[in-house]
C-alpha positions in Angstrom: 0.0 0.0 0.0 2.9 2.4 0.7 4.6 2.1 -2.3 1.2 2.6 -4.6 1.2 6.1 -2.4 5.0 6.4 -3.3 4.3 6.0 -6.9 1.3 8.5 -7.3 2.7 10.9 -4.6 6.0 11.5 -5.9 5.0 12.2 -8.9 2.6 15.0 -8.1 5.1 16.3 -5.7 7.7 16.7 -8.8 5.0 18.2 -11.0 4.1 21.0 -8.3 7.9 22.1 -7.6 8.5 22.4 -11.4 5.5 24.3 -11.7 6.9 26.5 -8.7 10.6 26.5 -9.5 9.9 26.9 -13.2 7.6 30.1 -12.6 10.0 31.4 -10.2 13.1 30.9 -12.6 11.6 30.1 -16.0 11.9 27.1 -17.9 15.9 27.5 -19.3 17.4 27.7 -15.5 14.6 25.3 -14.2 16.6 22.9 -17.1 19.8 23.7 -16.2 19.4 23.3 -12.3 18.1 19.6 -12.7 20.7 18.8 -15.4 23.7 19.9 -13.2 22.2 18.2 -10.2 22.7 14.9 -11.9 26.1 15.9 -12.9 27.2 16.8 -9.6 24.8 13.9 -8.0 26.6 11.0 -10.1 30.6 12.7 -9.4 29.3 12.0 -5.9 27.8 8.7 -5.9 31.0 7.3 -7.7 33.3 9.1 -5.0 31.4 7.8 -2.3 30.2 4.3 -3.4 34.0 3.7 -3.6 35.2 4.8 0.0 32.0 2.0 0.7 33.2 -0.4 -1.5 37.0 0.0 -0.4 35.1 -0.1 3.6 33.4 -3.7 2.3 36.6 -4.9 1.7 38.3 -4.0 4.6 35.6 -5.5 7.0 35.7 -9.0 4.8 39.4 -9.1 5.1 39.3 -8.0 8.9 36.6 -10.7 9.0 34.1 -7.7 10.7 30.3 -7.8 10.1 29.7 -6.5 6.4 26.4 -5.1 7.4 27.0 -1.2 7.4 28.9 -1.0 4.4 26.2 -3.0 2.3 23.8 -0.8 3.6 25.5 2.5 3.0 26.1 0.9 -0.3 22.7 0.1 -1.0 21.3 3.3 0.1 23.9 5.0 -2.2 23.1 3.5 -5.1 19.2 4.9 -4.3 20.7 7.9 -4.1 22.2 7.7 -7.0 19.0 6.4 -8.8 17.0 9.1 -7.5 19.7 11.7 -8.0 19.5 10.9 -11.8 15.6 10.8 -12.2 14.6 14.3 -12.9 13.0 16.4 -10.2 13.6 18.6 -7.2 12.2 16.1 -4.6 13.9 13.0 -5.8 17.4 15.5 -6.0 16.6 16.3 -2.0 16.1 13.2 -1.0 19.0 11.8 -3.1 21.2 14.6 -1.9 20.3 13.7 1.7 21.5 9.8 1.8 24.7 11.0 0.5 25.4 12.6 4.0 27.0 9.8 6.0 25.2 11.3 9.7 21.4 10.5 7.4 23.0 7.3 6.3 23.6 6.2 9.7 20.2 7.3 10.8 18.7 4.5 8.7 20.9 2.3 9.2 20.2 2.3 13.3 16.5 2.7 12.3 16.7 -0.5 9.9 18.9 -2.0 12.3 15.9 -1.8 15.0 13.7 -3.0 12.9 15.1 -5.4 11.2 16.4 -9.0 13.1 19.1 -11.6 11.9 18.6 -14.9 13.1 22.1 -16.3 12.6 25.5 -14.8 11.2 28.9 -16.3 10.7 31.6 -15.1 8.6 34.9 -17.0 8.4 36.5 -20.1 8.8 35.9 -20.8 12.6 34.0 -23.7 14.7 30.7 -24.0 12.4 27.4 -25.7 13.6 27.4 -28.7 11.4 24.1 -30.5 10.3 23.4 -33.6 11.7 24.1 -36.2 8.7 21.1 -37.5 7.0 20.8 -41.1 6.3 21.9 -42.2 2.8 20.3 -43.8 0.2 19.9 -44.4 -3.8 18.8 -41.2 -3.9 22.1 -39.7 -3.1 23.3 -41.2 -5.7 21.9 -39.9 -8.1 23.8 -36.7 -10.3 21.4 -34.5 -12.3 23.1 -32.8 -15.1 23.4 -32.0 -18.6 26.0 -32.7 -21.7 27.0 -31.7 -25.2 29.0 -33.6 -27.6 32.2 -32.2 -28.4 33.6 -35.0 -30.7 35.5 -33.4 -33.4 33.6 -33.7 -37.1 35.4 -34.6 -39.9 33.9 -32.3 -42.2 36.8 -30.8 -44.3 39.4 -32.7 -46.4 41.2 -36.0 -45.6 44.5 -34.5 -46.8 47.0 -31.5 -47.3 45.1 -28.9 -49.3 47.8 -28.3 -51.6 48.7 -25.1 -50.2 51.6 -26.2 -47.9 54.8 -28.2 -49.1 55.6 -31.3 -47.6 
């Protein structure tokens, strides 16, 4: 139900501040402030998805929990998306997850609401599965093939071409 809102809301909202913005400024600087916003908008994403991507890294090779940085990085590539689709609300809002204090904001509110039942990273003491009984089922292996047996389609001997 919220996102049907979201879909008819946003819209509308975009519609009325270019109406506004584009009475205020007229139509060629009304242009030029949504085209630059996506300039400067995607210079930032880039910059800042890779400090997050370069932060992933670092927490899988300190073996830390990956959570954050996959959820600043998911939340900059929204902004990134919403930076590039034309409009004064989406460029607020897009503008707004690119400052790492709003990112962390959602983060603690997602974290709050949002529960993981089990997480291991690493190559330390594992709960194993208790081991199933076998059967001929186990034995089976599902897969599929192709034929790669060479054809003999062109000529039986030298072509001529090369000496012997």
């Amino acid at each position: 139900m919220w996102l049907l809102i979201a879909f008819i809301a946003v819209p509308l909202i975009e519609i009325a501040l270019f109406i506004q913005v584009g009475g205020w400024l007229g139509l060629w600087p009304t242009l030029l402030i949504v085209v630059v916003t996506a300039i400067i908008g995607s210079m930032l994403v880039r910059s800042q998805g890779a400090r997050e991507l370069q932060n992933l890294r670092g927490s899988f090779q300190d073996l830390r929990d990956p959570t954050e940085p996959l959820a600043n990085g998911a939340m900059i590539l929204f902004a990134g998306a919403l930076l590039l689709t034309p409009g004064f609300f989406t460029d607020i809002v897009g503008f707004s997850l690119l400052l790492p204090p709003v990112r962390a904001a959602v983060y603690n509110h997602l974290k709050t609401r949002v529960k993981v039942a089990n997480f291991s990273m690493g190559s330390g003491p594992q709960h194993q599965q208790p081991e199933r009984p076998r059967g001929p089922q186990d034995r089976v292996i599902d897969g599929e093939f192709e034929d790669v047996t060479p054809t003999h389609d062109g000529p039986k001997g030298p072509s001529g071409w090369t000496r012997q």
